[in-house]
Structures are given as structure tokens and as C-alpha cells.
N, C-alpha and C positions, 0 to 999 in steps of 0.2 A: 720079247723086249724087256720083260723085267725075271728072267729068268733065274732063278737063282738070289730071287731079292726076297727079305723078310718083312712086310710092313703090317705094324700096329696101328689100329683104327682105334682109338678113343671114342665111344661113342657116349649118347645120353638121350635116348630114344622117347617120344610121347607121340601117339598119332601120325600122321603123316612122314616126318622128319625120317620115320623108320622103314621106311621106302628107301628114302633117300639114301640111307649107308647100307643098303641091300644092292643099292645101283652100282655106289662107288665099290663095294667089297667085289662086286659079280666083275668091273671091268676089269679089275687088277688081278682077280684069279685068272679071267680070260689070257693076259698076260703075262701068265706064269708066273706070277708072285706065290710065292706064301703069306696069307692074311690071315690076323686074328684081331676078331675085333672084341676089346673090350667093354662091355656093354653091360644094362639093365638089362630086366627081364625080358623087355620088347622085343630084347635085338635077338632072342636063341636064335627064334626059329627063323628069322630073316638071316641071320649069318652062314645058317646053315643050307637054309635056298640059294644062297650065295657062292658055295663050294668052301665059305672058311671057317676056322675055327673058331670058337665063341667060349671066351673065361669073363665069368661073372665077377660084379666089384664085389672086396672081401669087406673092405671098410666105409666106400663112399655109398650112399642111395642107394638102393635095388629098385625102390619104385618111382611110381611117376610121382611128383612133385606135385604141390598142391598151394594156394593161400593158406592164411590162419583160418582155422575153421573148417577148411575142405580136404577130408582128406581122400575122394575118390577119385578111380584114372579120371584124367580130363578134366578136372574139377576147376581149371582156370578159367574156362569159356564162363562169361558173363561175370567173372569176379568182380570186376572193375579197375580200373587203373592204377589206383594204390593200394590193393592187396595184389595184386598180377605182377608190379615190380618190388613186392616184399618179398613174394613167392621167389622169384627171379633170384634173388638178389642175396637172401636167407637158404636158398635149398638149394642152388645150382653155382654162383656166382660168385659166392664169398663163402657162406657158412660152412661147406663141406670141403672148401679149397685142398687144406691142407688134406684131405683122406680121400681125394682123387690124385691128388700130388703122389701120395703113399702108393696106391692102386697100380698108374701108370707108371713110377718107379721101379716096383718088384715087376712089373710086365716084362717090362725093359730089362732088367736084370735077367730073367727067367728066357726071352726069344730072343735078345738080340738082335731085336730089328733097325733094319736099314734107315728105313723113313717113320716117322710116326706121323698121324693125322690126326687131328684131335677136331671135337666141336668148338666153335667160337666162346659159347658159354664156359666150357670147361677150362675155368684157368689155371689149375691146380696141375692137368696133363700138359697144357704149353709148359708150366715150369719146371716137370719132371723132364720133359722133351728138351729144356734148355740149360738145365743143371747136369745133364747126361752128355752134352754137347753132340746129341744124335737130331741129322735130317729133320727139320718139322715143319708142316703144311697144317693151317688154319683153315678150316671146315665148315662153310657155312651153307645151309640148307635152303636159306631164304634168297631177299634183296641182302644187299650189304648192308649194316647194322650201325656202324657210325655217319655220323652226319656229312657230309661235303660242302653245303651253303651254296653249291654253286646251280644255276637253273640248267637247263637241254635243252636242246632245239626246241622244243617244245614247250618252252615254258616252265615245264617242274619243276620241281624246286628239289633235290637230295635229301633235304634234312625235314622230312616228314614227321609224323607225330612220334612212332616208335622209333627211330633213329636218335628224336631229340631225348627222350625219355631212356633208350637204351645209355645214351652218351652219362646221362644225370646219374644213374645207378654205378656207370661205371667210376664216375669222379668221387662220387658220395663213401663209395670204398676203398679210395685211395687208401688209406691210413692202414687198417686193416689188411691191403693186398702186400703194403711194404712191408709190413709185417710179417707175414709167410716169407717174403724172398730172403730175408736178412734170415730167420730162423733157419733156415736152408742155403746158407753162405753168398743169397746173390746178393748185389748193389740194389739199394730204390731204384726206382724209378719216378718218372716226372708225372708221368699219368699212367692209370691202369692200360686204356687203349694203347699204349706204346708197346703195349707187349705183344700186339700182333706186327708189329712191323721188327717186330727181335726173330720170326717166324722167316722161315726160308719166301713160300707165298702163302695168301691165302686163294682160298681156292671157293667159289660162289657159283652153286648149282644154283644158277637161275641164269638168263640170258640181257646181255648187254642192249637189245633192242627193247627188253622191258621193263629194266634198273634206270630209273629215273638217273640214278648218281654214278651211272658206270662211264659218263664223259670227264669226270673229277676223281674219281678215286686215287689211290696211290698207285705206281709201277709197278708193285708187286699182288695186286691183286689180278686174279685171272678169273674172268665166268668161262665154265663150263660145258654149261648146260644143264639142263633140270633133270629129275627121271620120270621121264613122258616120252610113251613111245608116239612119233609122232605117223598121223594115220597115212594111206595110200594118197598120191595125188595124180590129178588134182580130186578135188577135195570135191562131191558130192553137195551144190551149192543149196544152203537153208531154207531159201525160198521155195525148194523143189520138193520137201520134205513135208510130213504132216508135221502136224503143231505137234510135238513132244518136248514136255519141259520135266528136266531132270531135278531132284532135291536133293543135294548134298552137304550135309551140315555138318560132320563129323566122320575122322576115321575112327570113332571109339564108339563105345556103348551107349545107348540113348542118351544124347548129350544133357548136358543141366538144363540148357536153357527148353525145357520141355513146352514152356508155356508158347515161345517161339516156335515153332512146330505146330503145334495148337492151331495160332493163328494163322499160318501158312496153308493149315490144311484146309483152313476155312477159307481161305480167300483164294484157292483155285476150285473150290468148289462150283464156283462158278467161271472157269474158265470154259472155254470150247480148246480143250486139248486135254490132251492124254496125260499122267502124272507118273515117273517115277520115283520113290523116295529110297533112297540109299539108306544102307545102315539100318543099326537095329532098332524098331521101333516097337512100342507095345502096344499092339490093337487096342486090346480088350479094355482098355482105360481112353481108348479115343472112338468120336464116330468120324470113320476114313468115307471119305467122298468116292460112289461109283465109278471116276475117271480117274481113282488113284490106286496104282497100284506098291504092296510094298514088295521090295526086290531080297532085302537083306544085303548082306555085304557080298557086292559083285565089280566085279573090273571097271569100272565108271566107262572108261575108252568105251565099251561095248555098248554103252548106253548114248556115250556122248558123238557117236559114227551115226547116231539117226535125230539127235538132238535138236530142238530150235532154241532152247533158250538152258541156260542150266541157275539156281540159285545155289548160293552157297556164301560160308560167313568167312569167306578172303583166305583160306587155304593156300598158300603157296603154289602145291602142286596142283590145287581142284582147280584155281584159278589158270594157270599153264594151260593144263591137258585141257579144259575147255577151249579159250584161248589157239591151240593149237588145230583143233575142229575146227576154227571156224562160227564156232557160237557164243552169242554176247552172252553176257550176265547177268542177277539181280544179286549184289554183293550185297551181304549183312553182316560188317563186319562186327567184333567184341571184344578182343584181345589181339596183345600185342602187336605182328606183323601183318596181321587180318587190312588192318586200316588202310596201307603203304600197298598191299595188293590190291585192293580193291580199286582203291584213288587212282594207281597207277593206270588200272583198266577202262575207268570212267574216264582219265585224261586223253586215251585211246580212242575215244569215242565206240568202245564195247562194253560197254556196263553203265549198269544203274545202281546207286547208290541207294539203301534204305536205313534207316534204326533200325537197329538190336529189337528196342522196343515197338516198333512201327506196328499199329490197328491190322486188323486182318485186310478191311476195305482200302487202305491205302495201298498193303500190298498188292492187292488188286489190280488195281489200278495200274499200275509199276509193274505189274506183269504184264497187264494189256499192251500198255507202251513197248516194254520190249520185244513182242512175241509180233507186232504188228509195223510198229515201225523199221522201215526195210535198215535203215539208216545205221545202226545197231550190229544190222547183220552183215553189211557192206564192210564196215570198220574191222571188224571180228573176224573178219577174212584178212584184210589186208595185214592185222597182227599174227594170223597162221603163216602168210606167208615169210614176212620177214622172219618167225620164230624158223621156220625152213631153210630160210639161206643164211643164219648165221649158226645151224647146229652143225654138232663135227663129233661123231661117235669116238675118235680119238683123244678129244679133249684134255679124259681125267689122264690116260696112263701118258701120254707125251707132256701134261706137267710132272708127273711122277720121275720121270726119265729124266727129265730135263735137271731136277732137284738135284738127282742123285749124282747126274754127270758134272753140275758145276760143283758139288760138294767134293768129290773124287779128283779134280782138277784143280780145286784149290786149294788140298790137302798134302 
């Protein structure tokens, strides 16, 4: 289908996110493309699980971004809200604009490609994509990012805390963003955000039955779908399961928020179930409770096929692939899109909501509720289903197809 086509991924990879452009780069190799995805460090070795090629930025970031202060991977989880959108905003969204502009400029120059993809954060690669006047698809990994105001069947509301907060970084930069376009012969614009609707579409690995705001969005936004394989059906119901609750707080290195962990591991200590904890953790600085086991970094899926409950601080993907089992949550969110997952899943009636900071015995508690109450698990099923009938393994490459056909036709 895309045989013979050349497409550049703009990427900008931290934890999880970097799954994500290993999904999209694997479907479009499947399709015959040639891909190279531009990328941080994250991306080598997922570009290259991918079947594509991988050229590092010469001038924008190489590593993961950080607040003032923090400069280790992952170092936003627990920042806080006004260092997490300076992070945002200073190391991805404005500050380096122009020397990812630079980056996916000479890419372009150098492959030739057909389509470009870029991440929503990167606005420097939308304006090389739009000053090249080559194919360009808007890349988001999560929920959808600006606000809509409007509710869904269900009440929600679209313009949740990071939506409103992504919206404010984006306006706050105006000034600044018109400044890179003029320096680079484009016209202002009226608002930053405008510059994804200058984007052929955007494209939102996450699913329409889960996005609060995907009843309002614009015409050109299209979900996908996530990268979550989703398990055999039907689906091995929770109730028939022993108690196993999975701990998933990070795709990186022992996160910051260690003290949260601490408390976590104290308050299933007295659980009656089995404990798995993801990721790397260091013993020998903690006493681990005999019902917990540490896994290190393993498939989740494998974990979450015998699951009853899983914890986790609102992951995009942790939250899905749960989700997609079949199994409620105990969400902890702390940064940015954490919040708008989570809510989404507690509005679902699959999850439970706690503080970042929450006492070990409250977790407790919030454990018991979820691991006991059927109510949780009934919901958590019916969100695997619909995530079931509205996924479509064709999704990424028939938008890809589709870009390139109406750009050909109306050239």
C-alpha cells in the first residue's frame, strides 16, 4: 500500500511515548514504506525493532527533558505543575523550536520524504513540514491535547486539567512562536494551536470510546488506536482469577517519586494477594513485603492476562493495555496527561482515584475497594469491550494513504 513511499517520523521520545512511534514506524514498514525516524536517544533501538532507520538530532535535545533543577530521564514525574509546563514549554515547545525546525529541515533535504509525522510538541518539525510544503500528519501519543469545552454522553467534560494547562503554554508562546515563522519567511499566526489545523490531519493513538473530547474535536483529527495488543477473547473474566495486583509506575528507571513506592509497598503489605511490581526497583534500600514480587522490566500484557487490579500513575498506554484486559485500576496520577487518564477511567466506572502523596493506609484501603468490589470489575470489562469493537489494525497506514492520495490529486 505504501510502497515506494518515503516517510519521516519526527520523533521526541521519554518513557512510554516510545512504544508508541515503534508501533506507528512497525505499521508503515509493514506497508512498504521506507521510514526514518528522527529521534532522541530513546528512539535507536525501537526504530530499529521497527525495520526503520534511525538519524539522531545534530542540533535539537538528544535527551529526555527535565524541569529546572532535574536533570535525570524522567525527572518530571512529581515535578509539579509549574515546573512540568516550564519543562514543556522551555526544552520541547518553544526553546529548541528553531534547532528541531533545523533537524527536520536538513532530514527533508537529505530523504526526500513523502509524508512527514511529527509529535504534537515538536513545533519546530510541523514548520519545517510546512515551509517544505511536503505531506504533514500531527502525532499525538496520548488523549487529544487542546481543550474542546464540550461534555459526551457521559458527562465529561474535554477540557480537563492538562488540556486547559497544555492550551495556556501554548498561548503564553505566541509571541515567540511568530517569531521563528517570520524568521523562516512564514506569515503569523493567530494562535500557536493553529498550527495543527495547517497539518494535512492529526493523528491520536488513543481510542475515540476513551477521549472524553473525541465527540468535538475538529474533522481532521483521526484516533487510531493505541499500541496495545489487545488480548484473546473473550477475555478470561477477573472474578475467576486469584487476587493479583500488578504495580506499574513507570517505563524508566526507578522513578523520582520513590517515597511513593515506599508507601505502596507498605500498604499491600497487607493485602491478601499476590504483588507484582514493574520496573526497576532497588531492594536493598527497601523492606519488600513476602507477597511481592519484583519482576523488572517485563511485557505488562503478560502480567495484566492474569490480573485483578493493576496501579499505576495514569500512563496513557499502562492505563489502555489494563483497560483492554478487562482490569480496573488504582490511578496515581502526577504529571501532565496522567490526570485526564485517569479521570477518564474513574468516569468509566474502572478506576480509583488517589494522591500522588496518599498515606500507605489510605492506599490500603483503595486497594481493598478495588480488588473486592465486583463493580470495578464489571465496568473494566465493558471498556475492553468497546476498546474491541472500535480498534482497526489498518487505522495508521489507510490515514497515511489516504494523505498522500488527496495531496496527489490535488496537486
Amino acid at each position: 500500500m505504501l510502497t515506494g513511499s518515503t516517510i519521516l517520523i519526527a520523533a521526541w521520545a521519554v518513557g512510554g511515548n516510545a512504544v508508541a512511534y515503534e508501533f506507528v514506524a512497525r505499521k508503515l514498514v509493514a506497508a512498504g514504506a521506507r521510514v526514518v525516524v528522527l529521534g532522541n536517544e530513546p528512539m535507536r533501538v525501537r526504530a530499529g525493532q521497527a525495520g526503520a532507520e534511525f538519524l539522531p538530532y545534530e542540533r535539537a535535545p538528544h535527551e529526555t527533558a527535565a524541569p529546572p533543577g532535574r536533570d535525570a530521564p524522567g525527572s518530571w514525574q512529581n515535578a509539579g505543575v509549574s515546573d512540568t509546563a516550564r519543562a514543556l514549554s522551555e526544552q520541547l515547545l518553544f526553546g529548541p523550536a528553531h534547532l528541531f525546525l533545523a533537524d527536520v529541515s536538513a532530514a527533508i533535504e537529505k530523504f526526500r520524504p513523502h509524508l512527514v509525522i511529527a509529535d504534537h510538541v515538536l513545533l519546530g518539525a510541523l514548520l519545517a513540514a510546512e515551509r517544505a510544503g511536503i505531506p504533514h500528519v500531527v502525532c499525538v501519543t496520548t488523549v487529544y491535547p487542546l481543550p474542546t469545552g464540550a461534555p459526551n454522553r457521559a458527562g465529561d467534560i474535554g477540557s480537563g486539567p492538562y488540556r486547559i494547562l497544555y492550551q495556556r503554554m501554548l498561548d503564553k508562546g505566541l509571541g515567540r512562536f511568530n517569531q521563528i515563522r517570520q524568521d523562516h519567511g512564514l506569515t503569523p499566526t493567530s494562535t500557536v494551536s493553529g498550527q495543527y489545523g495547517r497539518a494535512d490531519r492529526c493523528m491520536v493513538l488513543s481510542y475515540r470510546c476513551f477521549d472524553p473530547a473525541a465527540s468535538s474535536v475538529p474533522d481532521r483529527v483521526v484516533y487510531v488506536g493505541a499500541p496495545v495488543e489487545l488480548p484473546r477473547w473473550p477475555l478470561v473474566d477477573t472474578a475467576a482469577r486469584d487476587a493479583n495486583l500488578v504495580i506499574g509506575l513507570s517505563t524508566l528507571a526507578d522513578p523520582s517519586g520513590s517515597a511513593q513506592l515506599d508507601r505502596l509497598l507498605a500498604a499491600v503489605g497487607g493485602l491478601a494477594a499476590r504483588v507484582f511490581v514493574l520496573g526497576e526497583v532497588d531492594a536493598a534500600t527497601r523492606t519488600i513485603p513476602p507477597n511481592v514480587t519484583l519482576t523488572g522490566f517485563v511485557q505488562p500484557s503478560d502480567l495484566f492476562a492474569r490480573a485483578t487490579g493493576v496501579v499505576t500513575q495514569g500512563g496513557h498506554g499502562t492505563v489502555l493495555r489494563a483497560l483492554a484486559h478487562g482490569v480496573p485500576i488504582l490511578g496515581i496520577p502526577s504529571m501532565i496527561d496522567q490526570y485526564e487518564n485517569v479521570r477518564r477511567a474513574v468516569s468509566l466506572g474502572a478506576a480509583i482515584e488517589a494522591r500522588w502523596d496518599a498515606p500507605a493506609d489510605e492506599l490500603r484501603d483503595r486497594l481493598r475497594n478495588l480488588l473486592t468490589d465486583d463493580a470495578y470489575r464489571v465496568h473494566a470489562r465493558r471498556v475492553a469491550e468497546a476498546l474491541r469493537r472500535e480498534h482497526d489494525e489498518n487505522a495508521i497506514v489507510d490515514l497515511a494513504v489516504e494523505v498522500l492520495d488527496r495531496r496527489s490529486a490535488s496537486s
